[in-house]
N, C-alpha and C positions, 0 to 999 in steps of 0.2 A: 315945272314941267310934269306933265300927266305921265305914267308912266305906263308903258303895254301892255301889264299884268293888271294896270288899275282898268283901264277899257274890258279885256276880257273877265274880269272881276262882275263887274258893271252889265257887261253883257250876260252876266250868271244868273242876276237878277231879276231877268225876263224869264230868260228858262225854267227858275224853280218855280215862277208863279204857275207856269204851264204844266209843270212836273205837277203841282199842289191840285190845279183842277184837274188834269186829267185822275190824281187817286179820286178825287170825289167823284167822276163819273164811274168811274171802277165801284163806289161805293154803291152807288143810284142802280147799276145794273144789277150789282148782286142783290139788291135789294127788290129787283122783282122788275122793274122798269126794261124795256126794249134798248138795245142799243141806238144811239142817235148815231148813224152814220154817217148826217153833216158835221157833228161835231167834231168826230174821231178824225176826219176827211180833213179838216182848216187845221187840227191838232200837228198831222205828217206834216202838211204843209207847213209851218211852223217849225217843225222839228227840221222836215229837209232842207230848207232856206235859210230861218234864220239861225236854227243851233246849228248846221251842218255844212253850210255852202257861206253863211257868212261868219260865225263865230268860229266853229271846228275849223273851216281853212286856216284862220291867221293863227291857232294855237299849231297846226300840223305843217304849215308851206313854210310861216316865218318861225313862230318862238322855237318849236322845237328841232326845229333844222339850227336854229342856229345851236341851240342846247345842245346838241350832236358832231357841232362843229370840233375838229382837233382843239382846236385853241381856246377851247372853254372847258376847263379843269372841274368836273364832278367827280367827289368821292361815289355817290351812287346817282345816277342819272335814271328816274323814273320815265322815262320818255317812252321805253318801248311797252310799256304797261297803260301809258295814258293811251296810244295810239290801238291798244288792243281794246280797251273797254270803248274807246270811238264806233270799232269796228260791231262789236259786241251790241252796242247799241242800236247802230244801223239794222243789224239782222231783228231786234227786239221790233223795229219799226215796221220793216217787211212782214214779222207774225203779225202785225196789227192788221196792217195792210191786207193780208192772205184772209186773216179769221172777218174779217168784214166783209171781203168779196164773198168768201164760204155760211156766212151766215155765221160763225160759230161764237158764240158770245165767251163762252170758256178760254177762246183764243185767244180772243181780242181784248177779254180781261186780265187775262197771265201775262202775255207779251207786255202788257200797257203800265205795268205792275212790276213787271222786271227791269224795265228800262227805268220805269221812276225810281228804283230802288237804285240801279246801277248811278244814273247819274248824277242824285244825291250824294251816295258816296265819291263819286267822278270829283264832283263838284267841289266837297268840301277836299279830299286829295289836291287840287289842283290849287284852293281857295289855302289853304293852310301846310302845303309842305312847297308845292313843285314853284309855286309864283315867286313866293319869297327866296326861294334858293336862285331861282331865275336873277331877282334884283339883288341880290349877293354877288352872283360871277359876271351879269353884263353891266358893261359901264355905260356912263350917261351916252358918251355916242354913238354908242351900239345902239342903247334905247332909243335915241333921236332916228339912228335910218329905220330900225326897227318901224315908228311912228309913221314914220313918211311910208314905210312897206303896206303899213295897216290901209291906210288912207287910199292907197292905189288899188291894194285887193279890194277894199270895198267899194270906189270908184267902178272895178272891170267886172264885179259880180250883181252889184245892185244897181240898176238906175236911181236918178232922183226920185225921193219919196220913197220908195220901196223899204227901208229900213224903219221909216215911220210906219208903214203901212203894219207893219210885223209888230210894231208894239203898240198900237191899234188892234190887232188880234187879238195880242195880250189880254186887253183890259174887255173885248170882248167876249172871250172865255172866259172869264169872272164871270161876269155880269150873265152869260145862259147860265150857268153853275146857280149861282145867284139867286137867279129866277125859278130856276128848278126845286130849288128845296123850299119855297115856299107853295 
């Protein structure tokens, strides 16, 4: 059996690729090049969909609500520090958002900069202390409704295809990045 920390794992995957291109456009601009404002524009979209509305949910509705639960026994429960760098991140997305409407390249490179930094570290926190502590205290049946929780959040947030569609993104963010440094 797959476990809920292995999917969100898995779903990290995507993100750091997107995290990795967006520094190299951070890099591209400073380096004298114009902001691409299609590209920053598919990057939110990416971030608000698939890290936020379909990864961030099942880590904030299910894993960590149940982490919070009375009857699941942490010594130290990192929960309300995942959930603040979530937030944390969001506002990083908004400056991107804001310095692109404004023109402001400075903006739109700091914000874009901050986030990737924040959720590297997010990433590996979550990839290397909170998951495993997660499969430590819930047991296989937890995991199993757990499973079946994931499957219905992502049924009621994505239609068919739309989860592909987002890692199609993916690999098309590479590929401008790609094409840009040559």
């Amino acid at each position: 059996m797959k476990k809920p920390t292995q999917i969100l794992s898995e779903e990290h995957v995507n993100i750091l690729k997107v995290i990795d291109v967006l520094l190299e456009e951070c890099n591209t601009i400073e380096s004298g090049k114009d902001v691409d404002k299609d590209f920053f524009e598919r990057v939110i979209d990416f971030i608000r969909n698939y890290a936020d509305k379909f990864h961030h949910a099942k880590e904030e509705d299910i894993l960590f609500e149940k982490l919070c639960d009375d009857k699941v026994q942490l010594q130290c429960n990192p929960v309300q520090q995942m959930l603040y760098e979530h937030d944390l991140g969001r506002n990083f997305v908004k400056g991107i958002e804001i310095g692109l409407k404004q023109g402001d390249k400075g903006m739109v490179v700091d914000n874009a900069r901050n986030y990737a930094h924040l959720l590297r570290e997010h990433i590996e926190k979550e990839d290397s202390i909170l998951y495993p502590m997660a499969d430590s205290v819930l047991d296989e049946k937890t995991q199993k409704t757990m499973l079946s929780k994931f499957k219905q959040a992502e049924d009621k947030r994505f239609a068919k295809g739309v989860k592909e569609k987002y890692i199609a993104l993916v690999k098309e963010l590479e590929n401008d990045v790609i094409l840009r440094k040559k």
